[in-house]
N, C-alpha and C positions, 0 to 999 in steps of 0.2 A: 526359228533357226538363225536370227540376227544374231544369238551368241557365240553361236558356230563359227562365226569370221576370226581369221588371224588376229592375235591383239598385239598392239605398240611392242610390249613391253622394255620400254627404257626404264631405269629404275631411278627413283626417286633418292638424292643424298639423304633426305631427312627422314625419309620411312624406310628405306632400301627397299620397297616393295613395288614392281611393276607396272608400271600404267596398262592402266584397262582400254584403253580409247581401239578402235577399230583400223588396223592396222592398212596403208596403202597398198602398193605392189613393190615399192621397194622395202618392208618389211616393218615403216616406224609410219606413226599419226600425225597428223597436219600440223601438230605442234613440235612433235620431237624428230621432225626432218622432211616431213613431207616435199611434196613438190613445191619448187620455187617459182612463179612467176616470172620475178624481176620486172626490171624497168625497160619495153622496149621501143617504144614511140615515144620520137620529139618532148613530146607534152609531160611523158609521164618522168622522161630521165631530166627535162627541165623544173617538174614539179619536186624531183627526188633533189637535184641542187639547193632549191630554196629552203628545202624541210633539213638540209641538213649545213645550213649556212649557219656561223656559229656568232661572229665576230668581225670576221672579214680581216685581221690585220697580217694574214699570212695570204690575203687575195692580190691577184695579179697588180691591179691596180692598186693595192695601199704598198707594194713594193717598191712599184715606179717612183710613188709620189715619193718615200724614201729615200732614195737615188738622187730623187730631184734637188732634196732638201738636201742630201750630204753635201751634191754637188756645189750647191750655193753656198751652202757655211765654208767648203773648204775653198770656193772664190774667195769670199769674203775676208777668209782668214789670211789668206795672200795677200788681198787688197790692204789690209790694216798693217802688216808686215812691210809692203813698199812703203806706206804712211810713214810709220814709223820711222824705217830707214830713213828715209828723205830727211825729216825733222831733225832727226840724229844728227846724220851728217851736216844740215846746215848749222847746227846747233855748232858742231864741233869747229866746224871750217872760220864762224866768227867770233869764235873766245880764239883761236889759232889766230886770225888776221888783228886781231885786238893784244891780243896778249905778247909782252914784252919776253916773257922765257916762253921757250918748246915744251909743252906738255905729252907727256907720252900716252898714248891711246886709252892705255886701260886704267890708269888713275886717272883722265878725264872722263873716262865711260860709269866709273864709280862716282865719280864727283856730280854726272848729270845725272843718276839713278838710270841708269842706263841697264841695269838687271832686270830684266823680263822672268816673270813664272814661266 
């Protein structure tokens, strides 16, 4: 009488024909919807993380370190930006105190390659 029992039947794309498998109590096979377990101990939903770690470059931690590193290049690109200024200006200040005519700012900014990317 083991045939007797409810069967699956989810049907197959490639046959369109019905699974034979022994049907649960909610009406489909262990395969085509059975009961779920899941993950519900410590262990088992820390074992579920690991087994579904891919990469890690969308993990908590590789965002931080992201952060970290924008934060420093965009110090850093200030820091070379007062450099720069600085240089500038003194550059400018001693062709001015040198210089017998007034040069006007921006064909002296031209003349020191003063155009940044």
């Amino acid at each position: 009488m083991a045939n007797a029992a409810p069967r699956c039947g989810a049907r197959s794309k490639r046959t369109v024909k019905p699974c034979r498998a022994a049907a649960m109590p909610n009406g489909r096979c262990k395969v085509h919807g059975g009961k779920s377990t899941g993950t519900w101990t410590p262990e088992s939903l820390e074992r579920s993380r690991r087994a579904n770690w891919k990469h890690g470059h969308f993990s908590r931690e590789a965002k931080a370190e992201r952060s970290r590193l924008r934060a420093a290049i965009l110090a850093l690109r200030d820091l070379c930006d007062a450099i720069y200024r600085t240089i500038y200006l003194t550059r400018l200040r001693a062709i001015s105190l040198h210089s017998s005519r007034v040069v006007p700012l921006n064909s002296e900014a031209a003349a020191l390659g003063a155009q940044r990317p």
